[in-house]
N, C-alpha and C positions, 0 to 999 in steps of 0.2 A: 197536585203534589208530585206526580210523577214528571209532569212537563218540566216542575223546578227543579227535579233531580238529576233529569237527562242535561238541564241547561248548565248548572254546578259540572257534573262531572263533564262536559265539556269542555268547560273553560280550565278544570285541573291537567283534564289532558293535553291543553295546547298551554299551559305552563309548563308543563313537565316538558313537552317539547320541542318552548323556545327556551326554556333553562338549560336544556341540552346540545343548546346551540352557542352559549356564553363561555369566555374561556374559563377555565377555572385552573386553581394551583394545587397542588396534592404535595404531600408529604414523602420523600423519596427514600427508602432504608429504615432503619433505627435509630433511636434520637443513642448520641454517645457522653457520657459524663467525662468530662475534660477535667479529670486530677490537676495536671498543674498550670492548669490557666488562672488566675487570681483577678480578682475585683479590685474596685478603690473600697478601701473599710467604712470612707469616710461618706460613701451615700448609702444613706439610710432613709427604710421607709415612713408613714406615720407615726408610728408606735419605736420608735426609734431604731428598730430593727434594721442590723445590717444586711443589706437588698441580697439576694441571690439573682445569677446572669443566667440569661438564655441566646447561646448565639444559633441567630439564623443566617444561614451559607444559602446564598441564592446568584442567581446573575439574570433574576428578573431586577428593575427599576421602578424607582415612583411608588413606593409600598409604601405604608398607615397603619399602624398596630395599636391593640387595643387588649387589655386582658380583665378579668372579673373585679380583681383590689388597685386596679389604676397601674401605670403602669409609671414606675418612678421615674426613669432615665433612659432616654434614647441614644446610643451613641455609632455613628454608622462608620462604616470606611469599606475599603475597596472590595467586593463581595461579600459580604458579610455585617451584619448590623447585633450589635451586642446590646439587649434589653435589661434594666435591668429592674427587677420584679419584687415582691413582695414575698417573703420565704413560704413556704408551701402553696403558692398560686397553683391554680389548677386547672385553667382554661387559656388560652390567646388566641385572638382572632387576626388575622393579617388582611388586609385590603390594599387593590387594585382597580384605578378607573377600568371597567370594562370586564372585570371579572365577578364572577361569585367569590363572596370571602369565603377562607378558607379560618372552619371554627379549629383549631385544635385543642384534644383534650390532654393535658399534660398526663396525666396518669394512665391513658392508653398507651402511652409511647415508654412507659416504665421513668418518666421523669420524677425526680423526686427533688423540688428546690427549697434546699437546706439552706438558712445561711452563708454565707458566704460561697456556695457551690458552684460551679457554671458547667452546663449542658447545650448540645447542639443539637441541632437540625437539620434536615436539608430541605429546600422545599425546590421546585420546581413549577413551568406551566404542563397542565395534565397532555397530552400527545394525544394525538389520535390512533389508531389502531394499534391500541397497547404499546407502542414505544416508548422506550424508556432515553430520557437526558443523560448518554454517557459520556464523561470527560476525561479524555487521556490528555497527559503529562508526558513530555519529551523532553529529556535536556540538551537533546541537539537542536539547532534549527535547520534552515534549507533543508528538511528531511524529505522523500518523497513515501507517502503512505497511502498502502492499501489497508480495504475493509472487505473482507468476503471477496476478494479479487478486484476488486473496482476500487480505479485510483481516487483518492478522495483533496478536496481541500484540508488545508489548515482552519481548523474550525474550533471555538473555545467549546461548544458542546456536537455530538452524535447523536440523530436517533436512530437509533438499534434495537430492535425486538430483543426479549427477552430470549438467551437460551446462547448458544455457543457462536463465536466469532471470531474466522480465523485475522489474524492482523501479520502485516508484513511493513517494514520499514526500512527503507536503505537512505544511505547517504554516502557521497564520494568519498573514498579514503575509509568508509569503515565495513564492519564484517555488517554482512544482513540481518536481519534479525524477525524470525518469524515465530509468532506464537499464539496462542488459540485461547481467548478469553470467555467468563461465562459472565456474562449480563444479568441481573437480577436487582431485582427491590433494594438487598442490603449489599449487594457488589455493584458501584455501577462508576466506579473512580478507577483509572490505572495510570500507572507511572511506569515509562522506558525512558532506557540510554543503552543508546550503542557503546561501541567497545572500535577503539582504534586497531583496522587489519594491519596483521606483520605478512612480509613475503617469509620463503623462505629460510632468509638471512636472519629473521627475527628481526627488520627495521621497518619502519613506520613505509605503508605504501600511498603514493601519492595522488594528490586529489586529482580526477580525471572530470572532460565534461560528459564522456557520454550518457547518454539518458536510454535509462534499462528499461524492459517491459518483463512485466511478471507473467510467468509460465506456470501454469497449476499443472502439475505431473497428472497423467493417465498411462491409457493402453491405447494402440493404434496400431495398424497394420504397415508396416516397413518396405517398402518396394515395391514392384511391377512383375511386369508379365518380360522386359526385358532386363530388367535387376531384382534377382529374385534368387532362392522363395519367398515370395511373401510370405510375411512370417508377423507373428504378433508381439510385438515388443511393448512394453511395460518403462517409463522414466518417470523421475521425483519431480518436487517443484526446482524451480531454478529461474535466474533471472538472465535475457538475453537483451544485445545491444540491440536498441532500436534500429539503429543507422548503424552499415560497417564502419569501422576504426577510421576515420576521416585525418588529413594530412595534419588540420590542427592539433588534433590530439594526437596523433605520434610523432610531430616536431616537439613538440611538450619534454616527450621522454624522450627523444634523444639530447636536447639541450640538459635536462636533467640528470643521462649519463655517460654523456659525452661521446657520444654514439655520430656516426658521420648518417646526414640525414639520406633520404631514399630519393634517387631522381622522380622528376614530376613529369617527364617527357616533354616539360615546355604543354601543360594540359592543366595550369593550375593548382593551385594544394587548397588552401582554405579547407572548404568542404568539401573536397572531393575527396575519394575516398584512398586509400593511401595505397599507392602500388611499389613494386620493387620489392616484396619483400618476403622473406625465407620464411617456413616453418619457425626456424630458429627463431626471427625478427618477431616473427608475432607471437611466440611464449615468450620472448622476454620479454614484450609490452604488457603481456596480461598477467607477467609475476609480479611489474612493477606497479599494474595499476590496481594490483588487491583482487584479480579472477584468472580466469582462464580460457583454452579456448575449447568450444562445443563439443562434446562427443558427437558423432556420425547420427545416433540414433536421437539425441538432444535436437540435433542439425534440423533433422527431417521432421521431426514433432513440431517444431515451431513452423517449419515454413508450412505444413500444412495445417496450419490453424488452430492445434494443440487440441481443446475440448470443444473449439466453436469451428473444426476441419468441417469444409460443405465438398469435403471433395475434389478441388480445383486438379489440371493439370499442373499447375506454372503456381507460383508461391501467393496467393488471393483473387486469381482469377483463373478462367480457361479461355483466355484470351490475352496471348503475351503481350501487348501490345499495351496493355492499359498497368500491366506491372512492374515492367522489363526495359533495359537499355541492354539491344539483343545487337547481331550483325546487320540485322534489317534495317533500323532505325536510329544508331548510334553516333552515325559520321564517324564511324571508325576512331573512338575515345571514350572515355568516360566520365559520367556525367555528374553533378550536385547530386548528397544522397539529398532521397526523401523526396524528387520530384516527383515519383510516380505514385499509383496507390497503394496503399496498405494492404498487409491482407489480414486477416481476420481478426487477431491477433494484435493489429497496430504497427505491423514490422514492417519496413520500407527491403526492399530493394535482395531481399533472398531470391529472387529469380533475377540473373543478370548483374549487369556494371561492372562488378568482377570476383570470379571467384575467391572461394572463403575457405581456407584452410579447417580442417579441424582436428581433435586431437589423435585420433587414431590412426594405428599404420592401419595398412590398404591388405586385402586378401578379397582376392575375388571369388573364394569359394565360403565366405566365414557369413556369410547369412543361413548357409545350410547348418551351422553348428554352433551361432550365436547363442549367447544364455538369453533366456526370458525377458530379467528384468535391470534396467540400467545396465545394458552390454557397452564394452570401455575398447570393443576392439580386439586384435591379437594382441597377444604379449610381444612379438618382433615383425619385422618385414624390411622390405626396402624402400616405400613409398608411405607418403601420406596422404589421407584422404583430401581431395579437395570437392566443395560441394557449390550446384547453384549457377554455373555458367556464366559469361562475361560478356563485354562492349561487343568482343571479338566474334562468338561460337552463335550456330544458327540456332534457331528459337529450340528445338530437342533438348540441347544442353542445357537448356536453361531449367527443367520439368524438377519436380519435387521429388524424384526416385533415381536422376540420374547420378550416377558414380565418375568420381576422375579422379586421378592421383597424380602424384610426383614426387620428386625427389625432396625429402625435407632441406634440404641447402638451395633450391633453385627457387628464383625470383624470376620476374619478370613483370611485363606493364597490364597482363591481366588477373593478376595471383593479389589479393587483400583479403581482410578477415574481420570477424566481430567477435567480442569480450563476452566470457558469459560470469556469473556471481553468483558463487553456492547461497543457498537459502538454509541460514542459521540456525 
């Protein structure tokens, strides 16, 4: 007696075991009664009763359903298959090769099928460690979107843990748009659209290519032992150019506003990154392309790796050599962004090729009296900061803390810059 006992409860154990290894589909939210969806009158069940509809929303394929009084009418189409049932059914079961069916019971879910009534569903396949199928909705396309800071594909479903999820979405030509969603059983559908950015002017700003990297704001320690005090500075999230402002995309705007273009020194344009040009030049690149350009302390948050900084000297390494188009190794020019590596971040080329304008005037004594959090600089001066060092200047100038400035009207064939885009 005992040896058949131990041998039964064996064998339930390792059902339960391989059943827990079968996919199965679970039921996602709360079934919803759809007011004004309507039926055909004209299918009815045995009893001549007009059918009441059960739609199921899914983007599983190849399902079989089944309910307790037969189920009268199948009618499928593009995510969704509309059942239609015998008025007060009380059970459906749905099947899939390879899964466990999934029984449901109508009246757990508060369905109640009236006559002529129609109620939804949503089902799902179950996830493994609690993730939930969430589906966002964009009315833009070519978007590029984060989840929880990691860039993601274009995907008709997410899995995401239940509980808070920051999201961010940008697209060229529009304002960014960032916002913090909560994931759950009965929440797990969302719907964006961006919003067309105005400059200034209040006129539509125009599509640019470059390709931004998200910034999650923190705190991080500002300068050196010879730009200093180091001091603790505090910035928001924000989005910064991958690549500086490359000749393609500021021929762009100036053809756009009739702007006479920036010599190339006979050194190329395409992708290279765009020289000759003023403070001036480069705010009114980044009024027209829907941003602006970096604050100082923006500047240095990103080049050193923002929340994933290991430290580096030089903007992803402490070795110029693998980050940098310096005086050492440049043939005295400047080079395609993007040939060297990244640094933490994803950011090409913040140490070297050429320096990067950014928005604030210059004071060499304004670290000692900087504000905390998002410092924008003095309010006047005669210089602007330039940050990050060039083709030209020895490997130093290139360091994550050093300082340079100039004249905001002076250009020259080592002076370019990068776009940064507020976060909505």
């Amino acid at each position: 007696m005992t040896k058949t006992f131990v041998i039964v409860l064996l064998f339930l154990t390792s059902l339960t075991l391989f059943s827990q290894n079968i996919p199965q589909i679970r039921v996602i939210g709360n079934a919803k009664y759809l007011p004004n969806e309507s039926i055909e009158k004209n299918i009815t069940d045995r009893k001549g009763n007009v059918c009441a509809g059960l739609v199921i929303q899914t983007d599983l394929t190849g399902l079989s359903f089944n309910s307790q009084n037969r189920i009268v009418k199948i009618k499928p189409s593009s995510g969704k298959t509309l059942l239609y049932l015998t008025p007060n059914e009380t059970a459906v079961t749905i099947y899939k090769t390879g899964f466990i069916p999934l029984e449901i019971n109508l009246k757990e879910y508060g369905i109640n099928l009236e006559s002529g009534s129609v109620w939804e569903i949503i089902i799902a396949e179950k996830l493994e460690n609690n993730f939930l199928p969430v589906k966002m909705s964009i009315s833009q396309d070519d978007v590029v979107l984060f989840i929880d800071n990691k860039k993601q594909d274009i995907l008709p479903i997410y899995e995401l843990n239940p509980g808070k999820h920051k999201i961010v979405i940008q697209k060229n030509g529009y304002k960014i748009l960032l916002d913090t969603i909560t994931v759950s059983d009965e929440n797990f559908t969302f719907n964006f659209g961006l919003e067309r950015a105005v400059d200034t002017n209040n006129t539509m700003v125009q599509d640019v290519t470059s390709e931004m990297v998200f910034v999650e704001g923190g705190s991080f320690k500002m300068g050196d032992e010879d730009f200093g005090p180091v001091h603790t500075v505090t910035v928001g999230d924000f989005f910064i150019g991958k690549y500086e402002v490359t000749f393609d995309e500021y021929d762009k705007f100036c053809k756009a506003t009739g702007r006479d273009k920036p010599s190339d020194n006979d050194w190329e344009r395409g992708n290279h990154p765009v020289i000759n040009v003023s403070w001036n030049d480069a705010q009114a690149y980044c009024e027209w392309a829907g941003g602006r350009l970096p604050t100082e302390a923006e500047w240095e948050y990103a080049a050193r790796g923002g929340k994933n900084n290991n430290g580096f000297s030089f903007s992803g390494s402490d070795f110029i050599d693998d980050v940098a188009w310096y005086g050492d190794n440049s043939n005295s020019r400047t080079k395609s962004v993007g040939k060297k590596k990244p640094n933490e971040l994803g950011i090409y080329d913040m140490s070297g090729n050429v320096w990067e304008w950014c928005s604030d005037w210059f004071d060499d004594g304004y670290y000692g009296e900087s504000p905390d959090n998002n410092p924008n600089g003095p309010d006047e001066g005669s210089f602007r900061v330039l940050r990050g060092g060039s083709w030209y200047d020895p490997s130093y100038a290139c360091g994550n803390a050093y300082r340079y400035a100039s004249k905001q009207s002076k250009s020259n064939n080592t002076i370019g810059f990068r776009i940064v885009m507020e976060v909505k």
